[in-house]
C-alpha atoms as one frame of an Amber mdcrd trajectory, in Angstrom:
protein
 -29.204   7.931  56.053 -32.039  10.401  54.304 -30.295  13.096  51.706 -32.350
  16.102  50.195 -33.196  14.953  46.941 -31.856  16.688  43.982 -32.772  18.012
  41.430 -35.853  19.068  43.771 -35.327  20.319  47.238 -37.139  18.537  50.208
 -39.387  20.463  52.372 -38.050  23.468  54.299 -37.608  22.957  58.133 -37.117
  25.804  60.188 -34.980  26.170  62.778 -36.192  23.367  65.312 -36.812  24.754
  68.775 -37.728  21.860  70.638 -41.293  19.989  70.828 -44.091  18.832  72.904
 -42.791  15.739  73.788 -39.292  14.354  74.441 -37.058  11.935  72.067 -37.919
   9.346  74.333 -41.428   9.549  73.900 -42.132  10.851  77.580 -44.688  13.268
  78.629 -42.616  15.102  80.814 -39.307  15.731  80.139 -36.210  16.369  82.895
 -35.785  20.474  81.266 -38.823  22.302  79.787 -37.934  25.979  78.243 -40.673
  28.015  77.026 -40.063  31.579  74.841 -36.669  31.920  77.071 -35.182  35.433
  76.755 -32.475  36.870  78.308 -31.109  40.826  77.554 -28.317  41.979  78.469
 -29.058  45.898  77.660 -29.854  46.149  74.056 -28.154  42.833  73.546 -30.145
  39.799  73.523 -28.388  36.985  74.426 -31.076  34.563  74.414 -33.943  34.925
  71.979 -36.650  32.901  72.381 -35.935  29.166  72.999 -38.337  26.400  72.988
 -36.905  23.263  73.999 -37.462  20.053  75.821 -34.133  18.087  76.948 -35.592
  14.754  77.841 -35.148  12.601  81.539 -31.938  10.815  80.805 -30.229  12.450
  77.702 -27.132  13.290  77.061 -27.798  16.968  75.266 -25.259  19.132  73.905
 -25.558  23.431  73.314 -23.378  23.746  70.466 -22.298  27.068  69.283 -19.394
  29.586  69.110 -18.694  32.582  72.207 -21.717  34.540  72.106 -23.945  32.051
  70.940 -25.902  31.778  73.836 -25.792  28.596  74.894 -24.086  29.052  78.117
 -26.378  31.915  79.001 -29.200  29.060  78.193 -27.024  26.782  81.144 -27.065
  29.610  83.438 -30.638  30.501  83.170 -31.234  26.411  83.724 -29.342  26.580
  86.740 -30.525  30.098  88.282 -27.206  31.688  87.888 -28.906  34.224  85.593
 -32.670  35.550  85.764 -34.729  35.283  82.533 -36.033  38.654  81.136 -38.853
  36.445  79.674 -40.231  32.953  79.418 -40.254  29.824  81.703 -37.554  27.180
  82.868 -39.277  23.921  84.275 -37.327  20.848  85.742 -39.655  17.482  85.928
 -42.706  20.156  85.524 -41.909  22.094  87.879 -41.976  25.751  86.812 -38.269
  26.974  87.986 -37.952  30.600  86.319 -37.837  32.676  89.537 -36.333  29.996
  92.075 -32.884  30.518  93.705 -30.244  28.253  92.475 -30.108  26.173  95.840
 -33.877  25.497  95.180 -33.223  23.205  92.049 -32.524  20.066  91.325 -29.500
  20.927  89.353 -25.524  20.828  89.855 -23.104  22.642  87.311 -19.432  21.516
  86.549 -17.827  24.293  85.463 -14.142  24.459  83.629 -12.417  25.808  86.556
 -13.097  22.642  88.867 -13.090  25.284  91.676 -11.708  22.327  94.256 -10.268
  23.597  97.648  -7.120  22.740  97.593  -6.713  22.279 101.484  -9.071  19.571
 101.583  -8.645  16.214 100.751 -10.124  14.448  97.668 -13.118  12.903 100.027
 -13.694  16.043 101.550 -14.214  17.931  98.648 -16.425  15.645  97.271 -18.444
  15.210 100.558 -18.441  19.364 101.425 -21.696  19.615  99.605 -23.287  16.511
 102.025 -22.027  18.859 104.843 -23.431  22.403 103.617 -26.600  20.069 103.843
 -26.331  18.978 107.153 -25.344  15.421 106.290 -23.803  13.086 109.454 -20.135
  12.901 108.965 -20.573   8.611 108.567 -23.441   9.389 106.319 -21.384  11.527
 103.859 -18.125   9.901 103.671 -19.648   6.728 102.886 -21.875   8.254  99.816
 -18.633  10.238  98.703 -16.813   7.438  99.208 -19.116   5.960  96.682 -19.099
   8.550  93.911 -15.227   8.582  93.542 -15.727   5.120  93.313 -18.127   5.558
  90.445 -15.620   7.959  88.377 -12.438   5.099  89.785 -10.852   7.560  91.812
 -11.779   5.718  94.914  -8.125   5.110  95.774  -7.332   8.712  95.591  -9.242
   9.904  98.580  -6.949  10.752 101.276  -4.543  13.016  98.104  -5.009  16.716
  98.031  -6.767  18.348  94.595  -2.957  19.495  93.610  -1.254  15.747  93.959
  -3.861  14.543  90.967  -3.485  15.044  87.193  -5.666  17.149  85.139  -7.906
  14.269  83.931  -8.048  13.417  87.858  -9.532  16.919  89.019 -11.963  16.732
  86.283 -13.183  13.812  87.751 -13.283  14.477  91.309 -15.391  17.620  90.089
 -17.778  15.197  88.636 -17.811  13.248  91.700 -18.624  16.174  93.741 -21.440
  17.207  91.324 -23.101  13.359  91.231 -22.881  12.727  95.002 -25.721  15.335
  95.641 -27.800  13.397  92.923 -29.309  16.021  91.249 -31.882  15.218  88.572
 -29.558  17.508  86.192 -26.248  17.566  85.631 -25.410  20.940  84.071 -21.306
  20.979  82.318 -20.273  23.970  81.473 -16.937  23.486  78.780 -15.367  20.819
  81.122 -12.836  19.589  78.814 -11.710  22.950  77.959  -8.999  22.481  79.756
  -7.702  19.348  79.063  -5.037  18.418  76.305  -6.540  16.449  73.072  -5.505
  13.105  74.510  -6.913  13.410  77.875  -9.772  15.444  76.824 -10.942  12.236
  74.100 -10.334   9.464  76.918 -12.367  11.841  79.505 -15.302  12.018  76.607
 -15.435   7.975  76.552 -15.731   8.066  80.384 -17.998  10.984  80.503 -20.720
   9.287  78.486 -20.132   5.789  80.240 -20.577   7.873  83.678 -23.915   9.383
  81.989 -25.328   5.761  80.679 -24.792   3.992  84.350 -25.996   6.817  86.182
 -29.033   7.179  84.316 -29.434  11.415  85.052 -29.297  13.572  82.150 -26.641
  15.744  81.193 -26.623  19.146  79.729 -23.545  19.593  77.709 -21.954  23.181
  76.755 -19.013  22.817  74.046 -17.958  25.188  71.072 -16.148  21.735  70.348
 -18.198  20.538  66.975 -15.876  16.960  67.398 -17.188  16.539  71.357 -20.902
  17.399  70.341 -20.902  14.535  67.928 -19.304  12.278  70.276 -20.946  12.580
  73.104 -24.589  13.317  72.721 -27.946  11.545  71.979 -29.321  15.078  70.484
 -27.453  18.165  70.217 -29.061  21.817  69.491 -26.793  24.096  67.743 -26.601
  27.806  68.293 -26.259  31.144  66.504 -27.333  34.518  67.939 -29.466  33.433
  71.142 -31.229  30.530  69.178 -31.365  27.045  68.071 -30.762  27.428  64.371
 -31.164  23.190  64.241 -32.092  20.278  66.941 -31.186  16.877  66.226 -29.235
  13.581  66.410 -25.363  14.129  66.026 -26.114  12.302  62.364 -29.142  14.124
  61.650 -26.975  17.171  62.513 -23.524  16.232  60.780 -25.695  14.638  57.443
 -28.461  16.560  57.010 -27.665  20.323  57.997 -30.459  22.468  57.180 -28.567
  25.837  56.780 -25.536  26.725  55.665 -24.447  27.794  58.911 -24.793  24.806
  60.804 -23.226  22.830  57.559 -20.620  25.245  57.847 -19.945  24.818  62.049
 -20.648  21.229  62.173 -17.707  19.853  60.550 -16.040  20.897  57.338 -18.433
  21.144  54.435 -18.057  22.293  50.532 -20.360  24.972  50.015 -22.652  25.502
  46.811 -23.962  28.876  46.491 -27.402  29.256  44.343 -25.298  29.908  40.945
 -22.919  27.113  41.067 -25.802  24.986  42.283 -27.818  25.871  38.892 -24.598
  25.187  36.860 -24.012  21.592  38.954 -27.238  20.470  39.727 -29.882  22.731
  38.060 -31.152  23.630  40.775 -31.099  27.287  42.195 -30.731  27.174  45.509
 -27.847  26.829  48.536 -26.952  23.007  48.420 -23.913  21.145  50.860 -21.426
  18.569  50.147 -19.050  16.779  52.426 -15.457  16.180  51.436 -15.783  12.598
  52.702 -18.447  12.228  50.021 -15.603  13.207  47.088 -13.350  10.540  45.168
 -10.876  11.660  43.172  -8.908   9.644  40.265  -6.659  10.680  37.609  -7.384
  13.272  35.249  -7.307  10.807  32.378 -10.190   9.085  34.174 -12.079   7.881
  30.740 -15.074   5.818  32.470 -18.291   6.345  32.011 -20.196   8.420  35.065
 -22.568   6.108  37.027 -26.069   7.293  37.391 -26.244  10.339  39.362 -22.977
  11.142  39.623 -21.032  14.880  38.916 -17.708  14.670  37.502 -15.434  17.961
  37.147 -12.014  18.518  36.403  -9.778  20.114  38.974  -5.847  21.036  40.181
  -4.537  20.288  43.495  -4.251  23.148  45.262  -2.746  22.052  48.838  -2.568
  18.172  50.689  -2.332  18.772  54.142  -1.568  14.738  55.982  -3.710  14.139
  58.548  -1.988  10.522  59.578  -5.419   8.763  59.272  -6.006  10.466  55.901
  -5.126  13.454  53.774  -7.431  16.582  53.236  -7.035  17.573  49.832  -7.702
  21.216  48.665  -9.137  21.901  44.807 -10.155  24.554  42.592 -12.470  23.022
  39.692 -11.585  24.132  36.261 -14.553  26.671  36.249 -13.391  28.098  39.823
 -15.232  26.486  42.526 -13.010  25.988  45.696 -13.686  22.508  47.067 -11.891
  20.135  49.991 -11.785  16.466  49.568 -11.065  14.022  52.797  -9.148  10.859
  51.354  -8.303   8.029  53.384  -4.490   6.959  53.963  -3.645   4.209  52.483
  -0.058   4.011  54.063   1.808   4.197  50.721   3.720   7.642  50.954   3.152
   7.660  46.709  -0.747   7.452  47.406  -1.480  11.422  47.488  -1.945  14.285
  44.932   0.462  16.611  44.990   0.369  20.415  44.436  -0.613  20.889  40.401
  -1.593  17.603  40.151  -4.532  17.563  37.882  -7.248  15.222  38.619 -11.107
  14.295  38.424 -13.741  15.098  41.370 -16.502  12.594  41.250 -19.595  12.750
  43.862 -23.177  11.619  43.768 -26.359  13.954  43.750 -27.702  11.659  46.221
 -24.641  12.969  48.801 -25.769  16.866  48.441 -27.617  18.455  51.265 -30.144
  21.189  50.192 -29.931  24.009  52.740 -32.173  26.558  53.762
């Protein structure tokens, strides 16, 4: 794990837009996007994006509504036509071709199943639309429910299956074409938290034995991190930072991705001066704060800030307890403690109490 170094800032990377070559080293990766704009009117939702998703990834588009990153996903899968630049797929240059013409399938939210059909026939209606012998198709989607374990399910209808259940079959309907890409558009959204964390474990096991690469859309920060082997995160129609979930959740390189990804304590240039002597945006997460008694008498280890502070609000979290602080010169800060299953374990409201982190756990942002 690789910190800025304080008191003197590491080099300043821009926003990373993608590069010549993929993370796995390849030549030629599965998705190639070159100065991809997209306008809608004055508005552009899409402002020049470089990026290169490699064969085999699992790559997230993180960002709030209005991002852009499921205009990006549409423009990947033709749904939208870019107002400049260049979508490949396995070199291929894409841009203008109908949707039918690429070697794409999206999963959307809405599973859009028919509910008249059964679970095999809606997975095996996109075999037909290609002309695909009836013995033919019902044997390969016979296989792809099998692959998500819904191959007991085939004879149900769409509204006999739990939520969890449609999701799948949607999947299923989207693999048995075996498109290069697999485009998914928010499909968690609608699931509740514990369904939509047990359909992330299977998601990524589906990804890893299938071997295709996924393009994943989420305003879910949590899902990103879980799911992906690089994620780019967006802010008005660009990548503000490309990277590994940890390069991402550890090393932001602005203060709005520090602030997105995760919860983060915030240093403005002024308070970093007074902290760190430094003058210049820094980043702290409140996993990286311990906090003992204010009568705390022990010497400071090298490198480490110490600062007085009141309790301002404990909010349990049943693995831990987030712990909310103002510092006695003013700065608002949020500590992340760890339950230790003794209900006398946590500050209280007015408690006073000592804030201790390391330089070495501050990010300097750009």
């Amino acid at each position: 794990m690789t910190h800025a170094t304080i008191p003197t800032p590491g080099p300043t990377p821009g926003p990373a837009s993608g590069t010549s070559t993929t993370s796995t080293g390849t030549s030629q990766p599965a998705i190639r996007l070159r100065g991809l704009v997209k306008h809608f009117g004055d508005v552009a939702a899409v402002d020049g994006v470089d990026l290169d998703i490699a064969d085999g990834e699992f790559f997230s588009m993180l960002g709030p509504s209005g991002s852009g990153k499921t205009t990006v996903l549409r423009l990947i899968a033709g749904f939208e036509t870019a107002t400049a630049g260049t979508v490949e797929l396995g070199g291929t240059d894409v841009t203008r071709s109908a949707p039918f013409e690429r070697d794409v399938h999206t999963v959307f939210q809405d599973y859009a199943l028919f509910p008249h059909m059964s679970v095999l026939d809606n997975v095996a209606y996109g075999l037909r639309v290609r002309g695909l012998g009836k013995k033919e198709r019902r044997e390969r989607a016979q296989h792809a429910l099998d692959t998500v374990q819904l191959g007991h399910l085939g004879a149900r209808r769409p509204t006999q299956l739990s939520g969890g259940q449609r999701q799948r079959v949607a999947l299923a309907r989207a693999i048995v074409l075996e498109p290069r890409v697999l485009l998914l558009d928010e499909p968690l959204g609608a699931l509740d938290l514990k369904l939509r964390e047990q359909m992330q474990v299977e998601l990524k096991q589906l990804q890893r034995s299938l071997g295709i690469t996924f393009v994943f859309v989420t305003h879910d920060q949590e899902e990103a991190l879980t799911l992906s082997d690089r994620i780019a995160v967006f802010d008005a129609g660009r990548i503000q930072q490309l990277g590994s979930p940890r390069e991402i959740y550890e090393n932001p390189t602005s203060a709005y991705v520090a602030g997105f990804v995760g919860t983060t304590n915030l240093f403005d240039s002024a308070t970093s001066a007074r902290l760190l002597g430094v003058s210049a945006e820094h980043a702290v997460r409140p996993e990286r704060l311990r906090l003992s008694a204010a009568s705390d008498t022990r010497a400071p280890t090298e490198g480490e800030i110490r600062l007085g502070a009141v309790v301002t609000e404990t909010i349990y979290l049943g693995a831990g307890n987030r712990v909310h602080l103002r510092t006695d010169d003013g700065i608002e800060l949020v500590a992340l403690e760890q339950s230790t299953g003794s209900l006398d374990s946590a500050e209280h409201r007015g408690d006073h109490v000592t804030v201790r982190f390391a330089r070495a756990d501050v990010v300097a942002l750009t």
